[in-house]
Steps between C-alpha positions, in 0.01 A plus 500: 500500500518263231885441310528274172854386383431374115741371293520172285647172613862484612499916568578445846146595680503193724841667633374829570205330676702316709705850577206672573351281735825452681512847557168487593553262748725659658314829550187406529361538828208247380548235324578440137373222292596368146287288305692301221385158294740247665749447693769665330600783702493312820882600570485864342253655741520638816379260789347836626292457243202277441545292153167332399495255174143615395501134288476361831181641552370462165436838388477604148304723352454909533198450778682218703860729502315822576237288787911410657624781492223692659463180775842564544427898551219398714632232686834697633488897581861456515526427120741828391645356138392177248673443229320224234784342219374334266183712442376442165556073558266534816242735310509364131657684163208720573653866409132645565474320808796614608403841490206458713654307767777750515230799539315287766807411684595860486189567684617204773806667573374804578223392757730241622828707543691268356741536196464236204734417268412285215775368211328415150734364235362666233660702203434858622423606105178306524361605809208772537612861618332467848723206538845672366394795719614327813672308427909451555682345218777216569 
C-alpha cells in the first residue's frame, strides 16, 4: 500500500511523518525506516526506527530513489513501513515523473509487503487525478 501526504511548504507534513513513523515504530513487528534529506529529524524519530540521510549516499534522481528503495525492500524481509520526506527534492520538480514512480512504487509495496509513505510538497490544485486519488491532504 502506497500513502501520499501533499500539502505546500510549512502545512505541517514533515510532522505527520514523523507521527506516523513513530507509531510505526512502535507497532511494527519489522522494522520501519524513514528516508529524509539531512539530518534534521535526527531527534524527532523513533530510535526504533532506522533514519537514513539519502544525501549521504548520493541519490537523486527518480531511478536512483526507486533502485533504494527497492535495495532496501530487497535487502531486509523485515522492511514493514518507509516513509520518504522530501520527495519531490530527491526526484526533481518532475510532476510527470512523479506519477510514474508513485505507480511503480505502488507495485514495490505490494510484492514487498511493505507500506510506503511518501510526502511531496506540492500544491494539491496542480497535481494529476491519479495523484489526488491517494493521496491525504495536510
Amino acid at each position: 500500500m502506497i500513502n501520499l501526504i501533499i500539502g505546500q511548504k510549512g502545512t505541517g507534513k514533515t510532522k505527520r511523518l514523523v507521527e506516523h513513523a513513530n507509531e510505526a515504530a512502535q507497532k511494527s513487528a519489522g522494522n520501519v525506516v524513514v528516508i529524509v534529506k539531512g539530518n534534521h529529524l535526527t531527534y524527532d524519530i523513533s530510535h526504533d526506527a532506522r533514519l537514513v540521510n539519502i544525501d549521504s549516499y548520493g541519490v537523486q534522481g527518480v531511478e536512483a530513489l526507486g533502485g533504494f528503495l527497492c535495495g532496501i525492500c530487497a535487502g531486509n524481509y523485515d522492511v514493514t513501513d518507509i516513509f520518504v520526506d522530501s520527495t519531490l527534492r530527491i526526484i526533481g520538480q518532475d510532476i510527470e515523473a512523479l506519477s510514474a514512480f508513485i505507480a511503480k512504487m505502488n507495485k514495490l509495496s505490494v510484492l514487498a509487503d511493505t507500506k510506503i509513505t511518501l510526502l511531496v510538497s506540492a500544491d494539491p490544485k496542480v497535481l494529476p487525478d491519479d495523484i489526488k486519488a491517494i493521496s491525504t491532504e495536510v
